[in-house]
C-alpha positions in Angstrom: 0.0 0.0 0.0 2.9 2.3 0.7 3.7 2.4 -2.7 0.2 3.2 -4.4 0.0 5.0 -7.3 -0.9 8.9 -6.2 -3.5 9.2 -9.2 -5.6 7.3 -6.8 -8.5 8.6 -5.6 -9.7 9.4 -2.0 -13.0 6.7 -2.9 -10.5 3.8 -4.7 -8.0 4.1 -1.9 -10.7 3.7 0.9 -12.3 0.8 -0.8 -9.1 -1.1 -1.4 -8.4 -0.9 2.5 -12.0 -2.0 3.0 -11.3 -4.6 0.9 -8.2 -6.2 2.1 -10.2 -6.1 5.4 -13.2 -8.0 4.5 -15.7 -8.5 6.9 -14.4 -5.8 9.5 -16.0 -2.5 10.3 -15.1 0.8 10.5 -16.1 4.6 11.3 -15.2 7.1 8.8 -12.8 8.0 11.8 -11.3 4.9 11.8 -10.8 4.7 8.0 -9.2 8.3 8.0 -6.6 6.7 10.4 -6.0 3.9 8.2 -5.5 6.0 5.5 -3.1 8.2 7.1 -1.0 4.5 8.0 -0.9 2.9 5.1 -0.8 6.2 2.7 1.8 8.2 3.4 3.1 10.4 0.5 -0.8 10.5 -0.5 -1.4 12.0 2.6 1.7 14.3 2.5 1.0 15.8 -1.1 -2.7 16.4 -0.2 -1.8 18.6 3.1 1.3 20.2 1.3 -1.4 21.3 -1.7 -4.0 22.7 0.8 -3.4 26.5 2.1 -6.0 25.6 5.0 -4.6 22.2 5.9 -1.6 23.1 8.6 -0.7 19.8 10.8 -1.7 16.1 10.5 -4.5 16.7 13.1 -6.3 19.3 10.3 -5.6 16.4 7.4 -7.3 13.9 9.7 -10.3 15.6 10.1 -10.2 16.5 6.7 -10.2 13.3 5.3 -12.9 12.2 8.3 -15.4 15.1 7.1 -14.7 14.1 2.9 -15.0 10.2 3.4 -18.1 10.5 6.0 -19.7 13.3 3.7 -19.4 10.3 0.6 -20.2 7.1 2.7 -23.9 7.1 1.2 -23.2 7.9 -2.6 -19.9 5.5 -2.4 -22.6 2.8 -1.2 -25.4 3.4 -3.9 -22.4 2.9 -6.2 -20.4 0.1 -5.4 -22.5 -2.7 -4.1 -19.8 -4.6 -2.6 -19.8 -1.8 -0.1 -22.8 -2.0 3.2 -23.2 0.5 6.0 -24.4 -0.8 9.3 -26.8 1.5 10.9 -26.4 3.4 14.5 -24.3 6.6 15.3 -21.5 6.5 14.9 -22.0 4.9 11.0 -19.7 2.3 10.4 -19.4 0.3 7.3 -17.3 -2.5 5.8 -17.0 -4.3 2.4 -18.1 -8.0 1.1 -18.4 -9.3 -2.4 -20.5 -12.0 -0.5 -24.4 -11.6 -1.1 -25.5 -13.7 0.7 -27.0 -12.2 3.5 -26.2 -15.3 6.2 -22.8 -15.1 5.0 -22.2 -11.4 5.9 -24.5 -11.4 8.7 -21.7 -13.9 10.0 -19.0 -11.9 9.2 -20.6 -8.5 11.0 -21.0 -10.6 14.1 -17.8 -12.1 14.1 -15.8 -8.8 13.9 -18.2 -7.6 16.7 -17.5 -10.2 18.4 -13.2 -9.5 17.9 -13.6 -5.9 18.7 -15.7 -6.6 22.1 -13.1 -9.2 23.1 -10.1 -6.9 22.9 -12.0 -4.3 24.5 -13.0 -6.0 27.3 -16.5 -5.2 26.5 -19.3 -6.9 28.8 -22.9 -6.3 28.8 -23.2 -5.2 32.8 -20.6 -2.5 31.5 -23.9 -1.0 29.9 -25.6 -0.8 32.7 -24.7 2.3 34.4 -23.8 4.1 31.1 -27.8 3.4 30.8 -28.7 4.9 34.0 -26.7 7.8 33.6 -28.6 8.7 30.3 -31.4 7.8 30.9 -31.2 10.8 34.0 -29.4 13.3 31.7 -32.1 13.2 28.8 -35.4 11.7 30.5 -34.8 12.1 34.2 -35.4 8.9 35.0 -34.6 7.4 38.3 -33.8 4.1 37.5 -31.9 0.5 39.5 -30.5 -2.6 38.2 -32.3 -5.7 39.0 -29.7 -9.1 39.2 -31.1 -12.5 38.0 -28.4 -13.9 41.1 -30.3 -12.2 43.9 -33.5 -14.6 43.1 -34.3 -17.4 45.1 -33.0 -20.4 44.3 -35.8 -22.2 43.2 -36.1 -19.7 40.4 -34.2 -21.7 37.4 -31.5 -20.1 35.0 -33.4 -20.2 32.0 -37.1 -18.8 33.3 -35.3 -15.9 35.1 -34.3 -14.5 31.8 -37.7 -14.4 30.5 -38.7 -13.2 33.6 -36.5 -10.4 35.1 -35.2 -7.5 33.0 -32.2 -6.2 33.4 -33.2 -2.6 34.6 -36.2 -1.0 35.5 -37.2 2.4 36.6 -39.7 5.2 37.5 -40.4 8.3 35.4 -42.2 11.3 37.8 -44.9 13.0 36.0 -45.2 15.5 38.9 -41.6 16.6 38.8 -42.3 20.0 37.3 -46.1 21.0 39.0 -46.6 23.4 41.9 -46.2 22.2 45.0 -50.2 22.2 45.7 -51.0 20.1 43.0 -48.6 17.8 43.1 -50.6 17.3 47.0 -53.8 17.7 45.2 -53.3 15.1 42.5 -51.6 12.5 45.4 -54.7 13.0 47.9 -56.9 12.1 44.6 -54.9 9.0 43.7 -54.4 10.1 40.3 -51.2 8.8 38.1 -48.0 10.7 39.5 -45.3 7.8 37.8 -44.9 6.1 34.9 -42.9 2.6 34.8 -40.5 1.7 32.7 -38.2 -1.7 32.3 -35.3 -2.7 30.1 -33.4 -5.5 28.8 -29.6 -4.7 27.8 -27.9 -6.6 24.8 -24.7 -5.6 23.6 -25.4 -6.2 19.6 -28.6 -7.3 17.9 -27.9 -8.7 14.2 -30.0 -11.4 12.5 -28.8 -14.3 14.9 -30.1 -12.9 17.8 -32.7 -10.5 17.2 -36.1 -12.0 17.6 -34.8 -14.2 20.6 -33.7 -10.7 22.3 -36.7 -9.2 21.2 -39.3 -11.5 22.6 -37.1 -12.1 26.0 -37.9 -8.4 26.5 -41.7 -8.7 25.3 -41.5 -11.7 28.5 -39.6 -9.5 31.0 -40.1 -6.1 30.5 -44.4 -5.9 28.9 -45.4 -5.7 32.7 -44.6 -1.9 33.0 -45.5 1.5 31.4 -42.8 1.5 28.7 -40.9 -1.6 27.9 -37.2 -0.9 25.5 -34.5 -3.2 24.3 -31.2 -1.4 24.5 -28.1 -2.2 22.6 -24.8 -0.6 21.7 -24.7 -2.0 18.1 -27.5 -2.9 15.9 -27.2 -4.1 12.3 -29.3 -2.9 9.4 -30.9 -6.4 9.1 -31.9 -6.3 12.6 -33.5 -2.7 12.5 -35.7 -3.5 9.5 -36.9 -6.6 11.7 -37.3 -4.9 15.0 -39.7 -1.7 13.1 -41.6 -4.7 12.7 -42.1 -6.4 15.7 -42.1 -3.2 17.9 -44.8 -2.2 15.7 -46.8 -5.1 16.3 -45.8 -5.6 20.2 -45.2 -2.0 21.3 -41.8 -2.3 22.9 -39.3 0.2 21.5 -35.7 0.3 21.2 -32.3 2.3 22.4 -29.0 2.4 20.6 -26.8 3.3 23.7 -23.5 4.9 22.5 -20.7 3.9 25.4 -18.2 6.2 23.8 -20.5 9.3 23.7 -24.2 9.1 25.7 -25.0 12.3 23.8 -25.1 10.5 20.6 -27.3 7.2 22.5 -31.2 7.7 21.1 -34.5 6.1 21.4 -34.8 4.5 17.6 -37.8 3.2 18.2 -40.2 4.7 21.1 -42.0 2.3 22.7 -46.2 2.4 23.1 -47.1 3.0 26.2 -49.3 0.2 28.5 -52.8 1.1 29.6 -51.9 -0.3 32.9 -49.5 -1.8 34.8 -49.7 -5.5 35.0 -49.9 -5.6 38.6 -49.6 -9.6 38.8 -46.4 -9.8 36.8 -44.8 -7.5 39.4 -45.7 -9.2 42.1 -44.7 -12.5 40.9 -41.4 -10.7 40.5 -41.0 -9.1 43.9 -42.0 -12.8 45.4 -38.9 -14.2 44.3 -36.3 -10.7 43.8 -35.3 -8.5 46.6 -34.2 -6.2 43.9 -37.4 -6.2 42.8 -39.1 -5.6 45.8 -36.5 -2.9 47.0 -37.8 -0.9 43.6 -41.2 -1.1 45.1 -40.3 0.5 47.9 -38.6 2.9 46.2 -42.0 4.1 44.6 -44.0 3.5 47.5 -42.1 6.1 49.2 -42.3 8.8 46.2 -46.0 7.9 46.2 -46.1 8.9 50.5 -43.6 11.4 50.3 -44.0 13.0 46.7 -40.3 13.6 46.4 -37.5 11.5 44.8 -33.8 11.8 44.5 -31.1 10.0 42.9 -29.4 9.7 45.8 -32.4 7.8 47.6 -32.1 5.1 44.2 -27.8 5.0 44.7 -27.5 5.8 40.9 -23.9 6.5 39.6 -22.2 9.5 38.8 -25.3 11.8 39.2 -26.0 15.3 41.3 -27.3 13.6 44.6 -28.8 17.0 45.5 -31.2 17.5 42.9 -34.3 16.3 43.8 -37.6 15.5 41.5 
């Protein structure tokens, strides 16, 4: 590569890189980087023919902004080339169309690039809790499958307990008198919500995910599937199921929470399913310690994140 012809362009050197790399994904972040490594004298005659380039730093965002500006046209053009959808967009290259043979590909790189990182899915799940406080104020616990009683097996607690849950306060912004008025009247104050955590969703796993949360996570207000990656296959199948089920979906970004989003929002539950909960709290002490948890904003009105021992949050702001 270090001795490519310079006549190349920016789009034929990015998809013979892609190309010797088959099967692996990248930002256009990550490509500019590659770029920089394996192109040299490219690289140098491009930033010694720009007045506005100065350093390698302003060529690498250069090249970043051109090759993530031409991602979608390079993709109508060249079918070889597929983009995986989520923020950031990654993309990769196949000559394979079968769709089972790069599906396998996508999750074996995944796969790679969580194992060197070290990447597991409890990681996620204060990175969710954080969020979900910073953009929908939600005061929100983890619930562990090892805290059930024993009698509870392995495989039913997955399709029983979800992963998170928490409690959304509809009061948080009324006056003081009718936030009393509406609790002496027993009208809805809280809306619950509960969440299952998977750290990729592709076409292997997707309606196996998807239906574990439908089992664990239907009883409450809103129920979500979260994930950090999600292919394009899998989105085009979960629009359809959430559709038909009313669960919605997350894309959680562990690198940047600013860029995490609801894909999907879920449709929200007439009612609380009242027996489902208590079937939970019966054999979780999590479970029941969430209760409690809303019990007491329900007495008291008030809520803090302190009082649910969520991470990294202001303690003294209260709801």
């Amino acid at each position: 590569m270090m001795n490519a012809p310079l006549k190349m362009t920016l789009k034929e050197r990015v998809l013979s890189q892609l190309k010797a790399k088959a099967g692996e994904n990248f930002t256009s972040a990550e490509i500019a980087r590659l770029l920089m490594a394996s192109y040299p004298d490219f690289c140098q005659q491009k930033l010694n023919n720009s007045k506005a380039l100065k350093t390698q730093d302003d060529l690498f965002w250069q090249l970043q902004a051109e090759i993530g500006g031409s991602l979608t046209d390079w993709a109508r053009q060249v079918p070889s080339l597929r983009t995986l959808e989520g923020k950031p967009r990654r993309v990769y290259r196949s000559d394979s169309m079968d769709d089972v043979t790069v599906g396998s590909a996508q999750a074996s790189a995944f796969a790679a690039e969580t194992k060197s990182a070290k990447l597991v899915e409890k990681a996620l799940y204060p990175l969710l809790q954080q969020w979900l406080w910073s953009e929908h104020k939600l005061l929100s616990m983890r619930i562990s499958e090892s805290s059930s009683k024993k009698t509870s097996t392995a495989v039913s607690n997955v399709w029983l307990h979800p992963d998170m849950v928490a409690m959304e306060n509809l009061t948080q912004h009324w006056q003081a008198d009718l936030r009393e008025c509406v609790r002496k009247r027993g009208d809805l104050q809280s809306r619950l919500w509960s969440f299952e955590v998977k750290l990729q969703l592709d076409r292997t796993n997707v309606r196996q995910d998807f239906f574990q949360t439908v089992s664990n996570s239907s009883w409450a207000s809103f129920a979500y599937l979260v994930a950090m990656t999600i292919t394009g296959e899998a989105m085009r199948e979960l629009r359809l199921l959430c559709a038909a089920h009313g669960v919605g979906v997350i894309q959680l970004d562990p690198g940047d929470l600013s860029n995490s989003q609801i894909v999907v929002p879920a449709r929200e539950r007439a009612a609380v399913d009242w027996d489902t909960c208590n079937r939970l709290a019966e054999i979780n002490p999590d479970f029941v310690s969430y209760l409690r948890r809303v019990r007491k904003f329900y007495q008291t009105g008030e809520a803090t994140p302190h009082d649910w021992q969520m991470p990294d949050v202001t303690e003294s702001e209260s709801m």
